[in-house]
Biopython code that builds the backbone (N, CA, C, O; Angstrom):
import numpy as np
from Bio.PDB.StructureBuilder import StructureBuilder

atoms = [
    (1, "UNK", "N", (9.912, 21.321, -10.410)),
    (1, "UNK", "CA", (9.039, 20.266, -9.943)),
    (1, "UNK", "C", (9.853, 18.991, -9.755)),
    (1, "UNK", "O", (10.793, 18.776, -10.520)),
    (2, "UNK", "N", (9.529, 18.074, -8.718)),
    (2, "UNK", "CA", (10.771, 16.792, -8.559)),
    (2, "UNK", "C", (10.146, 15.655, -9.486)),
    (2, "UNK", "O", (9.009, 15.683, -9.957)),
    (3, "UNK", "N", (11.122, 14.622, -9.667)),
    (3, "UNK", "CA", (10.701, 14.347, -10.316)),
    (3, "UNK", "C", (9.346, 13.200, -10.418)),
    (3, "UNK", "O", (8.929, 12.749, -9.351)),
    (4, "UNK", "N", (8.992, 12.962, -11.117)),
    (4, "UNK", "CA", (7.259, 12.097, -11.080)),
    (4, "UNK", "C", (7.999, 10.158, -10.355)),
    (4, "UNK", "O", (8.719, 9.425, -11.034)),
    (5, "UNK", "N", (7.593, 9.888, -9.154)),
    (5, "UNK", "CA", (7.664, 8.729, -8.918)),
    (5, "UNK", "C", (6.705, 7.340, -8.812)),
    (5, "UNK", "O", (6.185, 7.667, -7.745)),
    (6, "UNK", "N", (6.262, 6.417, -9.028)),
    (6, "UNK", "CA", (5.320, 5.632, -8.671)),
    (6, "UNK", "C", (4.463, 5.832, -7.425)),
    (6, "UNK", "O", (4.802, 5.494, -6.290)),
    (7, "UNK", "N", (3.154, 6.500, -7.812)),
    (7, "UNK", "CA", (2.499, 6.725, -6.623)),
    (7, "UNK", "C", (2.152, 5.440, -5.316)),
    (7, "UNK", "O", (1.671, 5.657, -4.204)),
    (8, "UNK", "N", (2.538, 4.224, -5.845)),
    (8, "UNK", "CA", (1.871, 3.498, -4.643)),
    (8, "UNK", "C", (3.645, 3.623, -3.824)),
    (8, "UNK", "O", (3.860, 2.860, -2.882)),
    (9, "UNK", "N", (4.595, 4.441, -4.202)),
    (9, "UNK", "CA", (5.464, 4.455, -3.014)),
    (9, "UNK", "C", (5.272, 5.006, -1.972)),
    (9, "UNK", "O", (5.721, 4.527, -0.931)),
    (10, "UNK", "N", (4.445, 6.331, -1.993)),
    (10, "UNK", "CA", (3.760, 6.643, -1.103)),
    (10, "UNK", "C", (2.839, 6.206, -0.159)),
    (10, "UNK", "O", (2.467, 6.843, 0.827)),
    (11, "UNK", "N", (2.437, 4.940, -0.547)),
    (11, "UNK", "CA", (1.657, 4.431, 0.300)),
    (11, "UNK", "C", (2.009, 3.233, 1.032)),
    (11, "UNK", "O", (2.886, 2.548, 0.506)),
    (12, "UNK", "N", (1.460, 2.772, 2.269)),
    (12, "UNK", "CA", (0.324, 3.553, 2.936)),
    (12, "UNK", "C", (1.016, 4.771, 3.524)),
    (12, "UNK", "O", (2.222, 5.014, 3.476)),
    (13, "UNK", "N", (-0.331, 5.793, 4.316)),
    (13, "UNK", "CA", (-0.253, 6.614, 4.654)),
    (13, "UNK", "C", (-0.799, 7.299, 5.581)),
    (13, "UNK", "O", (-1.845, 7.901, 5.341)),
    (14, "UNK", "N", (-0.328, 7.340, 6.576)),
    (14, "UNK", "CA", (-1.276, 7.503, 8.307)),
    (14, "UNK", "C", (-1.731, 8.947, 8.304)),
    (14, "UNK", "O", (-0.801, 9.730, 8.493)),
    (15, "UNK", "N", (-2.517, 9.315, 8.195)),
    (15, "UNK", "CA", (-3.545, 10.630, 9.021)),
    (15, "UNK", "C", (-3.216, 10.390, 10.330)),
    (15, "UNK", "O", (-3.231, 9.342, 10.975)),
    (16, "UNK", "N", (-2.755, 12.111, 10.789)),
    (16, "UNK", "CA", (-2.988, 12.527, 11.971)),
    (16, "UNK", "C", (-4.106, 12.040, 13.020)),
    (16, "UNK", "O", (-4.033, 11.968, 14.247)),
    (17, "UNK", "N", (-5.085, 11.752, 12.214)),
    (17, "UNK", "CA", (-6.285, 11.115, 13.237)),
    (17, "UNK", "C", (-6.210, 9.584, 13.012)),
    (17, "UNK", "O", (-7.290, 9.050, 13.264)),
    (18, "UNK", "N", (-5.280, 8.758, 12.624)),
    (18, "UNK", "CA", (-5.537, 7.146, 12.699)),
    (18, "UNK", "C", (-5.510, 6.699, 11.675)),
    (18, "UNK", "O", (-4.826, 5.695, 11.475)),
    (19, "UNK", "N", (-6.229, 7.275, 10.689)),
    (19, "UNK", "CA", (-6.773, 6.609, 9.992)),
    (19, "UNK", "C", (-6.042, 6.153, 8.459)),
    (19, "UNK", "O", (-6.041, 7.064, 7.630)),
    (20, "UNK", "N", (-5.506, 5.008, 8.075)),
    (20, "UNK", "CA", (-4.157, 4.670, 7.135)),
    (20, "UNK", "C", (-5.243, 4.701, 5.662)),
    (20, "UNK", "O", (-6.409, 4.309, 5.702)),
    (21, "UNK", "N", (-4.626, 5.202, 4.524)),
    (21, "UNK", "CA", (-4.619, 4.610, 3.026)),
    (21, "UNK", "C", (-3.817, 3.461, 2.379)),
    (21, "UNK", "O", (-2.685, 3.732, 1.978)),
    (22, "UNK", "N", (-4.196, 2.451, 2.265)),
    (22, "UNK", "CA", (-3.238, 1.875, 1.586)),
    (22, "UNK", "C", (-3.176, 1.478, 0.499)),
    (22, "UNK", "O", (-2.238, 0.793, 0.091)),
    (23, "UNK", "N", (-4.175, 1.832, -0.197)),
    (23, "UNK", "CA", (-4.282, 1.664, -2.179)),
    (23, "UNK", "C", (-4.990, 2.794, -2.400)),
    (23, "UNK", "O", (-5.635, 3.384, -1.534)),
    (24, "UNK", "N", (-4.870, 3.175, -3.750)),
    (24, "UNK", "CA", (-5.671, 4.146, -4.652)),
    (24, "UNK", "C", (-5.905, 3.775, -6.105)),
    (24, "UNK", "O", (-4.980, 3.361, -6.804)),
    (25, "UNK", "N", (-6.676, 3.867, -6.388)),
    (25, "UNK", "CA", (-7.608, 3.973, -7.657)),
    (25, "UNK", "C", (-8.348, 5.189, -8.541)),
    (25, "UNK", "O", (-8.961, 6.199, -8.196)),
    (26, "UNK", "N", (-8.082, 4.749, -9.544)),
    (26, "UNK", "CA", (-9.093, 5.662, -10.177)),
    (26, "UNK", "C", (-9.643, 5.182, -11.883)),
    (26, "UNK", "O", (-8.926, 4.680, -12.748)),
    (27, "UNK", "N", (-11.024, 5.503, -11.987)),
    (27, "UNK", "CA", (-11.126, 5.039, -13.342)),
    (27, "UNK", "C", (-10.453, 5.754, -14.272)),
    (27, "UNK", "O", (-10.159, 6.927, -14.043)),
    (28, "UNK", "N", (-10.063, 5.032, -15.652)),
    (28, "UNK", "CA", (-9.996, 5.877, -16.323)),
    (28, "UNK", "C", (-10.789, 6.362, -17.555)),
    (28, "UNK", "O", (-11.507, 5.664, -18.270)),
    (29, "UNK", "N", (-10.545, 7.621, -17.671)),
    (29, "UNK", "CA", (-11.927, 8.267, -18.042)),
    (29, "UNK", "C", (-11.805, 7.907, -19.704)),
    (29, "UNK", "O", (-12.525, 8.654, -20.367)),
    (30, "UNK", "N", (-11.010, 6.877, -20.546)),
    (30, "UNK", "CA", (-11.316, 6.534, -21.954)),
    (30, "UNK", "C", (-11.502, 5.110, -21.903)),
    (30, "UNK", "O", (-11.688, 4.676, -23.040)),
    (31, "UNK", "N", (-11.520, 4.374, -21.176)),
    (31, "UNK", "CA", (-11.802, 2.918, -21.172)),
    (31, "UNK", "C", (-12.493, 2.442, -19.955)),
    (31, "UNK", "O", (-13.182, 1.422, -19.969)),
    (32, "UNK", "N", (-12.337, 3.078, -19.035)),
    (32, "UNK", "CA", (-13.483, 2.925, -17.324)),
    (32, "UNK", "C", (-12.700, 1.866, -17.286)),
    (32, "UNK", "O", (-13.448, 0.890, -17.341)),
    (33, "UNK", "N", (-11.389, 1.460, -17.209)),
    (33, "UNK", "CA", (-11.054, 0.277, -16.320)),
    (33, "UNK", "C", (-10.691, 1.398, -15.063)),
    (33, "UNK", "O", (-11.015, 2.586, -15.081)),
    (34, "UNK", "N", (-9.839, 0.613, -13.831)),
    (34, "UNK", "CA", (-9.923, 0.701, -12.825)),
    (34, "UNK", "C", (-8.308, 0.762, -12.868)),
    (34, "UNK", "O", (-7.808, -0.297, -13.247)),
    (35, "UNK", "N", (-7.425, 1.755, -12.567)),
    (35, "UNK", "CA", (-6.127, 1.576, -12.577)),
    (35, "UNK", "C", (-5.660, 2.166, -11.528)),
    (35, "UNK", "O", (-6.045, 3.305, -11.261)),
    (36, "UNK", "N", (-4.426, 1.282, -10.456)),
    (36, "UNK", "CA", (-4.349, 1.492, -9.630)),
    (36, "UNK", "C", (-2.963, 2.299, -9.552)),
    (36, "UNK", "O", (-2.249, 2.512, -10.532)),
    (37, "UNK", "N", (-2.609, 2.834, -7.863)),
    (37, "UNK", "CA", (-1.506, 3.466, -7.768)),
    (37, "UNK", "C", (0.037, 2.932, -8.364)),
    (37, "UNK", "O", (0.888, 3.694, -8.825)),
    (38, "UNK", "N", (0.154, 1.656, -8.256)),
    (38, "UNK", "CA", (1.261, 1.535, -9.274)),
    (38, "UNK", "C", (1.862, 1.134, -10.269)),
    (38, "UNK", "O", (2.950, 0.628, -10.543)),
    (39, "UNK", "N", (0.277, 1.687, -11.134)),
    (39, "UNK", "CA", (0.448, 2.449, -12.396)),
    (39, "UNK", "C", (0.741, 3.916, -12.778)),
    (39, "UNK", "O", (0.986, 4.375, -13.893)),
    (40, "UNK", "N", (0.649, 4.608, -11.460)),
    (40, "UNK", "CA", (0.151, 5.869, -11.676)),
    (40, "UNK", "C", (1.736, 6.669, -11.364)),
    (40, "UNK", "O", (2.348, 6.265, -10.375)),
    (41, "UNK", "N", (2.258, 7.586, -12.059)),
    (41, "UNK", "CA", (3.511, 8.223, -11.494)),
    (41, "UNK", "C", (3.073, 9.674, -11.281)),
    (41, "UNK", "O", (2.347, 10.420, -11.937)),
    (42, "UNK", "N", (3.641, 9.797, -10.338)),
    (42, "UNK", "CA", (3.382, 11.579, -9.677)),
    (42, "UNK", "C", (4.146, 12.048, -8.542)),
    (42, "UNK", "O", (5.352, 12.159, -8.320)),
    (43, "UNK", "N", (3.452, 12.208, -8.111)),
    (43, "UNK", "CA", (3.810, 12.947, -6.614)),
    (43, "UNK", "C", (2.699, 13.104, -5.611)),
    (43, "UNK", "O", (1.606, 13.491, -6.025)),
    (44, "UNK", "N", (2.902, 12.792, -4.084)),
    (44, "UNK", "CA", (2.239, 13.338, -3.011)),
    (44, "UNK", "C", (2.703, 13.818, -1.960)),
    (44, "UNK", "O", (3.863, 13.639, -1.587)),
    (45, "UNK", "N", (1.723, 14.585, -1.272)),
    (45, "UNK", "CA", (1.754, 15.551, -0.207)),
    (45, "UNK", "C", (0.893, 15.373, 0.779)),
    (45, "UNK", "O", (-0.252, 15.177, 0.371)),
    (46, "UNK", "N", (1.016, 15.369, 1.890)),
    (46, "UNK", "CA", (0.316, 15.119, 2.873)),
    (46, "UNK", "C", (0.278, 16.455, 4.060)),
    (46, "UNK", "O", (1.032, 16.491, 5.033)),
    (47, "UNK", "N", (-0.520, 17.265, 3.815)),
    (47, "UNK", "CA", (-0.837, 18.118, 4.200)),
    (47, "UNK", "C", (-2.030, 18.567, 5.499)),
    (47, "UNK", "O", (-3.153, 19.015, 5.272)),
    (48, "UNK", "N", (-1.360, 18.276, 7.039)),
    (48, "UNK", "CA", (-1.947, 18.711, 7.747)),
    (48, "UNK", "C", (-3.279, 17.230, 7.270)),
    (48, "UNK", "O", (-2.940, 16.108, 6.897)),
    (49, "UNK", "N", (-4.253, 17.557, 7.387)),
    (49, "UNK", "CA", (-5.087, 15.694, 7.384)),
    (49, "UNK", "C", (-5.582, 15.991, 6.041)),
    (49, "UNK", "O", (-6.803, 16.144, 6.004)),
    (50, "UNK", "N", (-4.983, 16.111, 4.958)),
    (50, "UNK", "CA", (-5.310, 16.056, 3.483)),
    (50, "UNK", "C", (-3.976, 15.498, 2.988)),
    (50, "UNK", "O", (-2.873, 15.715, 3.491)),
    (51, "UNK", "N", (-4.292, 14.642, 1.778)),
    (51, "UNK", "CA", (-3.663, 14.430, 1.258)),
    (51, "UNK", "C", (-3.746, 14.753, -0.547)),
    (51, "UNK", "O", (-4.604, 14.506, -1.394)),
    (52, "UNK", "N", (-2.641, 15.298, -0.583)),
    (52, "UNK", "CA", (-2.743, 15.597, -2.562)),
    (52, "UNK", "C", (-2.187, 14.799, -3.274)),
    (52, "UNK", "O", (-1.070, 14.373, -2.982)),
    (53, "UNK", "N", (-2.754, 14.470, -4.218)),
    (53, "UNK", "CA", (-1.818, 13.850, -5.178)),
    (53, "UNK", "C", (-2.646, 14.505, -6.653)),
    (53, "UNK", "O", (-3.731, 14.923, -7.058)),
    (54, "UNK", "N", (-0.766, 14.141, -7.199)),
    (54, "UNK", "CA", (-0.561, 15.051, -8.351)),
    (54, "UNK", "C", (-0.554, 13.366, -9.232)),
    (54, "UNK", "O", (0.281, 12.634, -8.702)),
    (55, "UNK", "N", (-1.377, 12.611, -10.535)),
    (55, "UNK", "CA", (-0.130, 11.981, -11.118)),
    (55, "UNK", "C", (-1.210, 11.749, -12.288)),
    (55, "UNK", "O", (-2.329, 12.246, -12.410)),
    (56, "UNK", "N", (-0.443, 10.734, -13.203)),
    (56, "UNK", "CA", (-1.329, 10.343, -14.809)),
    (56, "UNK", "C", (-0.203, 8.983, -14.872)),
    (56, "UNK", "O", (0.908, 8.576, -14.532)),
    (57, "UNK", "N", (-1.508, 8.656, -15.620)),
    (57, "UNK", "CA", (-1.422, 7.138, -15.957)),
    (57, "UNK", "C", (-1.903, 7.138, -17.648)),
    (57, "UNK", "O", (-2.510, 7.964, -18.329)),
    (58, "UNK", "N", (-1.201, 5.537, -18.001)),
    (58, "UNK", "CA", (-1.700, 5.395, -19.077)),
    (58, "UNK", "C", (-2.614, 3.467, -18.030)),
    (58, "UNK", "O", (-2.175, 2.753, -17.128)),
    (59, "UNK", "N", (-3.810, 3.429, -18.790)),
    (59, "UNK", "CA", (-3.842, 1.938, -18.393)),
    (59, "UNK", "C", (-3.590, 0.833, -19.628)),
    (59, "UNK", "O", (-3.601, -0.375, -19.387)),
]
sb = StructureBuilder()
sb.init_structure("model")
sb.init_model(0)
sb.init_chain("A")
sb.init_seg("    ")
for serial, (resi, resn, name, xyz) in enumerate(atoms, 1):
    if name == "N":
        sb.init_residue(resn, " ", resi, " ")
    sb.init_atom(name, np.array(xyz, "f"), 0.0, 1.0, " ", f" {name:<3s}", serial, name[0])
structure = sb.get_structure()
C-alpha cells in the first residue's frame, strides 16, 4: 500500500463531466466536530467519475 499522504493534496479535483471538488469533510463520529481534508491522511483515486478515498483522522 503507498504511503498515507494529506488528503487535501489531492484536491481539487475535476470529473470527467466538469464538475471540480475542492474541500472535504467529515464529522467525526466521537466528538461531531467537522474535520477537514487537511487533517485527514490517506489516499485517493479517481476512478472513471468516482472518486475514492481511503483516510483517518484524529481531530
Amino acid at each position: 500500500m503507498a504511503r498515507p499522504e494529506q488528503i487535501s493534496r489531492y484536491l481539487p479535483v475535476t470529473f470527467p463531466n466538469g464538475i471540480k471538488v475542492r474541500r472535504f469533510g467529515k464529522h467525526c463520529p466521537h466528538c461531531h466536530a467537522m474535520v477537514g481534508a487537511e487533517s485527514m491522511l490517506g489516499s485517493a483515486h479517481l476512478l472513471q467519475d468516482r472518486l475514492y478515498l481511503h483516510a483517518e483522522a484524529t481531530c
